[in-house]
N, C-alpha and C positions, 0 to 999 in steps of 0.2 A: 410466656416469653415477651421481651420489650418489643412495645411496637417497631420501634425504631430497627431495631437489629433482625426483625422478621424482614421492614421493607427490603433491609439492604442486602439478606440472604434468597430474598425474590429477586431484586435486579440485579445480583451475580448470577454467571451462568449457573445453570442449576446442577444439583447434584442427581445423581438415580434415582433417588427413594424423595425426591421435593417435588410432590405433584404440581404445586401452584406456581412455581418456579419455573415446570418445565412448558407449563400453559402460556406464561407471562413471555419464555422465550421464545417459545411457537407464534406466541399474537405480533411480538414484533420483527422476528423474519419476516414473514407472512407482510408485515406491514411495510417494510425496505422493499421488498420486492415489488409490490404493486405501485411504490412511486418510481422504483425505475422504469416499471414498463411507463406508468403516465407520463411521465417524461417524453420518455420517444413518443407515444401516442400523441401527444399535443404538438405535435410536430406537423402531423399530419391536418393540414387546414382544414380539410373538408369535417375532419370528425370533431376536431375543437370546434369549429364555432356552431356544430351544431347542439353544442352542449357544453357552453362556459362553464355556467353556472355550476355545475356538474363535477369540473375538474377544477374549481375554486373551493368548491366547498368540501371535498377532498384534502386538499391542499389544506386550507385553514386546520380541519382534524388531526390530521397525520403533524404538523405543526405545535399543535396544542398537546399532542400524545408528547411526540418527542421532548418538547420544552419544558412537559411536567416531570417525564423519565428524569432528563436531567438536574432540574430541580431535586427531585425526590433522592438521586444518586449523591450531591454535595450534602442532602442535609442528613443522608441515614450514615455517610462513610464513618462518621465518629464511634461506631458502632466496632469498628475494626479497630483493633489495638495501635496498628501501624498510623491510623490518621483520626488519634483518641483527642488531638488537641481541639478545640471548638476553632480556632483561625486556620492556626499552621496546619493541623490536620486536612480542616477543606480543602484550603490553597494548594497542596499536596496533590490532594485526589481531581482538584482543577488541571494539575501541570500536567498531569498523565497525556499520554498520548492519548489513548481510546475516550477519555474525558473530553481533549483539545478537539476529536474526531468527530463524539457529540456534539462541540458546540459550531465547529464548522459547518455539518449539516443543520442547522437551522434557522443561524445568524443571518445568511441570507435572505430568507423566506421570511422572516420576522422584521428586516428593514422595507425588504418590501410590503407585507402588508400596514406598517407603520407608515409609509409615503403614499398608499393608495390613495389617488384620487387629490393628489398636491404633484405640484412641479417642480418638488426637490429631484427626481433624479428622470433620465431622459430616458426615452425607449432605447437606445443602444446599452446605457447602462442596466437596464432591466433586462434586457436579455441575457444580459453577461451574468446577474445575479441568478436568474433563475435555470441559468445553464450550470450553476454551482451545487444544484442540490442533486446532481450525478456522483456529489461526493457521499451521500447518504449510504452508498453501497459499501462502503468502508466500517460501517459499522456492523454488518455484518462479519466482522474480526473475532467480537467480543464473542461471537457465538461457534465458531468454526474451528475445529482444532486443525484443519489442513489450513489455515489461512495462519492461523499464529504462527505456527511452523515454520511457516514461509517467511513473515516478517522477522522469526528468530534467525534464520541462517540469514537473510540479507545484513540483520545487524550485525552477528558474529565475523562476516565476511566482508563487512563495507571497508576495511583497511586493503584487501585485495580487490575488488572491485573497484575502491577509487585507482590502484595504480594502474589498473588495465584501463582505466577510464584515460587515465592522463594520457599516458602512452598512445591511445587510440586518438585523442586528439591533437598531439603529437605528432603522429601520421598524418593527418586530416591538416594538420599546415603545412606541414613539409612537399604533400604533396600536390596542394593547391599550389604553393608560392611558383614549384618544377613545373607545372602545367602551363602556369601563366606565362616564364618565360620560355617555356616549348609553344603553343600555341599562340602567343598575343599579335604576331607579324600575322599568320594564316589566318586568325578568326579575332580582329579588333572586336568586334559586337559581342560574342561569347564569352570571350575571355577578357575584358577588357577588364579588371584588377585580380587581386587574387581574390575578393570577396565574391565576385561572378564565376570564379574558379572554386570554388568551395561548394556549390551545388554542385557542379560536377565529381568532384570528390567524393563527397557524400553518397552519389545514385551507385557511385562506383564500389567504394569502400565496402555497400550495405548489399550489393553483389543486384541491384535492382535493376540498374541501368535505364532509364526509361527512352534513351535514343533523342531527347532532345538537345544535349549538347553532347558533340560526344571528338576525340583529337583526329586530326585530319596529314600531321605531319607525322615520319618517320620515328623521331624521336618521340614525339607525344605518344602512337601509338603504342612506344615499346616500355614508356613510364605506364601508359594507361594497366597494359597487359600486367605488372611487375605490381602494381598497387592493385588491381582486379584479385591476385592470385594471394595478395598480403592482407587484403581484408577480409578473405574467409577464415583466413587464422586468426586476426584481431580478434571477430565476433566469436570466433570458438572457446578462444578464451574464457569470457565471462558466465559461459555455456558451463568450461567445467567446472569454474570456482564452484558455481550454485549448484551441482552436482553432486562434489566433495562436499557441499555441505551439509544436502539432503542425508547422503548414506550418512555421513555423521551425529545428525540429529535422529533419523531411526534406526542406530547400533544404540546409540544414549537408553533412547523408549526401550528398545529388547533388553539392555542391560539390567542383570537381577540386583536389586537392590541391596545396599550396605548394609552388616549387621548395625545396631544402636548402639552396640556393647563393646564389640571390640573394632569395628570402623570396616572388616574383612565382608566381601562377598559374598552373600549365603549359599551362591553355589560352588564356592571353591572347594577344593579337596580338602578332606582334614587328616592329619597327620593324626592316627588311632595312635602311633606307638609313642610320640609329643606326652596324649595327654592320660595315659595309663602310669598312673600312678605307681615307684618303684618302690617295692617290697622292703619294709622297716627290717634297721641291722645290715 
């Protein structure tokens, strides 16, 4: 078999019977997971600095694994019919999502160890980079079939999800701007525009409350109660989109599949007397 077309049947997720396929997928689970845990663990001061070195040189590997994966993923895709061209084909399998998801997990990690030890970028900005590679978890996509699922019904559903989005932001001015001028005479420091009114909104809306701002007059309290009671419906909402969309995507999976021949459902009923051939003469 072409070399080429073996790598790129190993760094797809693997089939049942691809041993090495399904070892390659296991090393890099296996490998996502241990930089999220190092992640949080480096968090922890006491245990970082007692062992830099340790979770640098970690870092640098898992780096070099990912950055080759992807490598090796641009250069075997031509191997697939669909991205056969040597440019357009790459650039293809570049634009993908789970491709763009690879390169975000490492891009990161790869400027910063490129600036090590220069004063191209500041410790705020370093932290900000290396709190980026929480994105690495994302690639765990490519290997989960309850994860694809999930990003397929978000996409099928994002036309409904954006209008309950809108609508819910919608609310979310309507009922700061009513707040503002219900409360601004009672509480000037609170409420003192609508954009100080929109955390209140918000704690409310999302039914949290946290009791820091909260309306003091008659009217406020009867807008508060009215928007309290209207944002467990808001959020219900987007509860059942994703819902409907779940049962919808496992009726599809249970669904028996098309015949090849005539396009009909192999478990539909068949008409015996249709196809009983009638007596010549």
């Amino acid at each position: 078999m072409n070399i080429r077309r073996r790598i790129y049947e190993i760094l797809e997720p693997a089939r049942p019977d691809d041993r090495a396929s399904q070892t390659f997928d296991l090393f890099i689970v296996t490998l996502i997971l241990l930089n999220i845990v190092t992640v949080m663990v480096e968090t922890l001061d006491a245990v970082f600095q007692a062992a830099p070195g340790a979770f640098h040189a970690f870092e640098v590997f898992s780096v070099a694994v990912f950055s080759l994966e992807y490598v090796l993923r641009l250069w075997s895709c031509t191997s697939d019919p669909h991205y056969a061209h040597p440019v357009g084909g790459r650039l293809r399998q570049a634009a993908r999502p789970m491709t763009i998801v690879d390169l975000v997990a490492i891009a990161p990690s790869l400027w910063i160890l490129a600036t090590a030890g220069t004063a191209r970028v500041d410790l705020r900005s370093l932290r900000l980079l290396r709190c980026f590679r929480i994105f690495r978890l994302a690639k765990l996509t490519r290997y989960s079939e309850a994860l694809q699922t999930f990003s397929r019904v978000l996409w099928e559903k994002k036309e409904e999800l954006a209008a309950s989005l809108l609508f819910l932001l919608t609310l979310l001015l309507i009922t700061s701007s009513l707040m503002y001028y219900a409360e601004r005479e009672a509480q000037p420091e609170a409420f003192a525009s609508v954009f100080h009114a929109m955390w209140w909104a918000v704690a409310t809306l999302t039914t949290v409350g946290y009791g820091d701002v909260y309306p003091v007059t008659g009217l406020g309290r009867m807008l508060a109660a009215v928007t309290a009671v209207t944002g467990i419906a808001m959020f219900a909402l987007p509860t059942s989109i994703l819902g409907a969309g779940f049962l919808e995507a496992f009726e599809r999976r249970r669904k028996p599949p098309d015949c090849p021949h005539c396009g009909k459902r192999l478990d539909a009923p068949r008409n015996i007397s249709s196809e009983v051939a009638e007596p010549p003469g």
